[in-house]
C-alpha positions as CSV (number, residue, x, y, z in Angstrom):
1,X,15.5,-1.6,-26.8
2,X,11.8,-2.8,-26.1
3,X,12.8,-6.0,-25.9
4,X,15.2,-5.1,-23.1
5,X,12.3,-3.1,-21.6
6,X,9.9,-6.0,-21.5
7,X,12.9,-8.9,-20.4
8,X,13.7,-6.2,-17.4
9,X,9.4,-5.6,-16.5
10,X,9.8,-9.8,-16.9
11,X,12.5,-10.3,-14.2
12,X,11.1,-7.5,-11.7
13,X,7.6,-9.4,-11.3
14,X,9.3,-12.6,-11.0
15,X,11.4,-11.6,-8.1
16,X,8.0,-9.6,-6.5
17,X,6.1,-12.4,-7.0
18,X,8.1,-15.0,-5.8
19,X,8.7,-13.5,-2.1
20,X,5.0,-12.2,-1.8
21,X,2.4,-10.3,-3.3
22,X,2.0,-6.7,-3.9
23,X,-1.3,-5.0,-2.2
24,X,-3.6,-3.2,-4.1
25,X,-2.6,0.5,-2.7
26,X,-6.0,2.4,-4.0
27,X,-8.3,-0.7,-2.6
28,X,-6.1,-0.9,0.9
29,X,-5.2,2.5,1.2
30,X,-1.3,1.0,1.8
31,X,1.1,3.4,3.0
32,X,5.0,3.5,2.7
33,X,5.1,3.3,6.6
34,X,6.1,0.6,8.7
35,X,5.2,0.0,12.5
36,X,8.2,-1.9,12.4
37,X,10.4,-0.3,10.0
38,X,10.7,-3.6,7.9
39,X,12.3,-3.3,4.5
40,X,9.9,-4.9,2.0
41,X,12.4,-4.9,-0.9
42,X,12.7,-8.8,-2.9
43,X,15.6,-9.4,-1.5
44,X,14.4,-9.1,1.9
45,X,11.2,-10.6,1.0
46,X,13.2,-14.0,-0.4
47,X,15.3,-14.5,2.8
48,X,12.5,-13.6,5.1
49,X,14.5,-11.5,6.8
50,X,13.2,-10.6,10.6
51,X,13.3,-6.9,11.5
52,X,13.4,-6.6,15.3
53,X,11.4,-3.6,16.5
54,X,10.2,-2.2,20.7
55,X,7.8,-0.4,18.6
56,X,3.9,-0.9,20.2
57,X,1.6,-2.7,18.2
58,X,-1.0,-0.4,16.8
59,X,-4.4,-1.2,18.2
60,X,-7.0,-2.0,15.6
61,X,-10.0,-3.5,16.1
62,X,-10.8,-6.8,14.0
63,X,-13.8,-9.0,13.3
64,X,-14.0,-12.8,13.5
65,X,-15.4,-15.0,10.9
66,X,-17.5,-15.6,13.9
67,X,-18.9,-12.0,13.2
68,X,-17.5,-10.9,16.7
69,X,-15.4,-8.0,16.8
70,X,-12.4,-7.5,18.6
71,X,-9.8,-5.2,19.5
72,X,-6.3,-6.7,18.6
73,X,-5.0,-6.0,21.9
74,X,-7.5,-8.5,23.8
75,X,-5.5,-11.1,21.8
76,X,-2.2,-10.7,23.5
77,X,-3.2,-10.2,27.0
78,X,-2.3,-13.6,28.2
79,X,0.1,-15.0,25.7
80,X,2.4,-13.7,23.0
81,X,0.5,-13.3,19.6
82,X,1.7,-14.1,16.5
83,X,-0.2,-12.3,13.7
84,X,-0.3,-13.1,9.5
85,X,-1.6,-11.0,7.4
86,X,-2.5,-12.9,3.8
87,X,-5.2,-12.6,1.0
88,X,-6.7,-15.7,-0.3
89,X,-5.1,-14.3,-4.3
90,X,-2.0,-14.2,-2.8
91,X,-0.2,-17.8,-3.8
92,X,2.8,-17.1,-1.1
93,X,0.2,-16.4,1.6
94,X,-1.8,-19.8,1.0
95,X,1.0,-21.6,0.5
96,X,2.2,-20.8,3.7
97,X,-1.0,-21.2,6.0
98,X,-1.3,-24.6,6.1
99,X,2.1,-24.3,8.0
100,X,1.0,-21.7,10.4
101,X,-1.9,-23.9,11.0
102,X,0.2,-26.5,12.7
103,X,2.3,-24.6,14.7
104,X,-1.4,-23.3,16.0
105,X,-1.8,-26.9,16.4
106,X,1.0,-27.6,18.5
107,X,1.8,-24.2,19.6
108,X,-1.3,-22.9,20.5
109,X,-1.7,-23.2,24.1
110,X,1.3,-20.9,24.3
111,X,1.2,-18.6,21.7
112,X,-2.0,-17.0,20.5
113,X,-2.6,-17.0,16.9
114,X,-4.4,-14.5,14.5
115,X,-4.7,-15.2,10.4
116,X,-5.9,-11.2,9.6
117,X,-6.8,-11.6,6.0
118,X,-7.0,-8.3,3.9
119,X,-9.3,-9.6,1.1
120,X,-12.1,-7.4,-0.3
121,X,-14.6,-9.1,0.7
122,X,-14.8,-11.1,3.7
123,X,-16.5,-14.0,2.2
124,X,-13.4,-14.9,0.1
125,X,-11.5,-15.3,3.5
126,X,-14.0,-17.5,4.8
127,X,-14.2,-19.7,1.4
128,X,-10.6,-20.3,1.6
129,X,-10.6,-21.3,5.5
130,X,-13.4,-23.4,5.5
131,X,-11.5,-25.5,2.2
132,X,-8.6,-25.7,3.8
133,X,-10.0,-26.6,7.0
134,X,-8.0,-24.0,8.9
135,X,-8.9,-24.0,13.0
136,X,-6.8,-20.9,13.7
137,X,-8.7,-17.8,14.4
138,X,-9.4,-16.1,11.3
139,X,-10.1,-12.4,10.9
140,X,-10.6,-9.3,8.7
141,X,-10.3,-5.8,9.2
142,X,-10.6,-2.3,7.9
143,X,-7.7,-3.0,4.8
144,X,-6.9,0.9,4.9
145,X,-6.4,0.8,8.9
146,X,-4.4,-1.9,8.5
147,X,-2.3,-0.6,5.9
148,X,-2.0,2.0,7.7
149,X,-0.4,0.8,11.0
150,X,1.3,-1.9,9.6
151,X,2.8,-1.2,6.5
152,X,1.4,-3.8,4.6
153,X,2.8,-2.9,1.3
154,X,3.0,-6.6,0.6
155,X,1.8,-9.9,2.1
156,X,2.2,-12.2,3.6
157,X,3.1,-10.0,6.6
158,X,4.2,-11.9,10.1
159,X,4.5,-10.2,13.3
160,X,5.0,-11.6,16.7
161,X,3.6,-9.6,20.1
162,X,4.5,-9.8,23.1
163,X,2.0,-9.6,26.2
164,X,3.1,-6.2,26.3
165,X,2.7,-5.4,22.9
166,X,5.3,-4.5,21.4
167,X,6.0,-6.0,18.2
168,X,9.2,-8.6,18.9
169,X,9.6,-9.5,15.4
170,X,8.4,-8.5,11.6
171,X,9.2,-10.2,8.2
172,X,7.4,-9.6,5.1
173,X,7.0,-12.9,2.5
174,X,6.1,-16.3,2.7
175,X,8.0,-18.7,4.7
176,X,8.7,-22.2,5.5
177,X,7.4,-24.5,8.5
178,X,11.3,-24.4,9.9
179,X,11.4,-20.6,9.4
180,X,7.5,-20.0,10.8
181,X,9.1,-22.3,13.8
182,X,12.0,-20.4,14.1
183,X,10.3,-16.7,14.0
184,X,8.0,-18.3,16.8
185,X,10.8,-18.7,19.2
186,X,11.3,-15.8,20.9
187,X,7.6,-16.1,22.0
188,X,8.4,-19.6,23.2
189,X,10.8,-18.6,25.5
């Protein structure tokens, strides 16, 4: 019986960690609410499934690694925004920035771009940027805020906003330059 007990423990972290990471709900204040109503289940999480949602992006005000703070609305006032939420612990949420650093790269003259980490400590954002020579605007927030608004019961977390902000699109996970691409489209149009 205990050895069923652990194989079944065994299987459940490998499908939660293998679509994203988990947030630490006493350090982030996470809540089971969803701006977006996205389901955050592993199976949704693999297939990087896209919730569609008119729902108004919650306004929250964020700080630069620039040390300038900023309301997230100023970000979408004269493009669509896509937004990431990620942790530099989480291994789904680095894998995957390098990726949304190049369709900043190419995309960005159309599409404003915002990498919101939700790390502890701001520092450990900034460490990971600077090594992986990331040009996007990075930012960090209040993590209970955050949690808050957006549901961020797991990460990586991408949204895209349009210029009136409501949030166009939602998926929870880690995903692919072709499926980043693709979740960019509807701001593209």
């Amino acid at each position: 019986m205990k050895k069923r007990m652990v194989l079944i423990s065994m299987a459940l972290g490998t499908l939660l960690l293998a679509g994203g990471c988990g947030t630490d709900s006493a350090s982030s204040g996470s809540s089971q609410s969803s701006a977006a109503g996205a389901s955050s289940s592993p199976a949704a999480t693999q297939a990087a499934a896209v919730e569609k949602s008119s729902s108004l992006a919650p306004d929250v005000r964020l700080k630069g690694l620039d040390g300038q703070e900023r309301m997230l609305s100023d970000l979408y006032k004269d493009k669509p925004l896509y937004v990431n939420f990620w942790a530099s612990w989480c291994p789904p949420c680095v894998k995957e920035l390098p990726h949304i650093e190049g369709l900043y790269q190419k995309y960005g003259d159309r599409v404003a771009f915002a990498a919101v980490s939700v790390d502890e400590h701001s520092e450990d954002a900034q460490a990971l940027a600077q090594k992986s020579g990331l040009t996007l605007p990075v930012y960090t927030g209040n993590n209970a805020e955050l949690s808050r608004n957006y549901g961020l019961d797991a990460i990586p977390v991408s949204l895209l906003i349009g210029r009136d902000g409501k949030i166009l699109a939602k998926t929870v996970g880690g995903m692919t330059e072709k499926q980043l691409e693709a979740f960019l489209q509807p701001a593209l149009k």
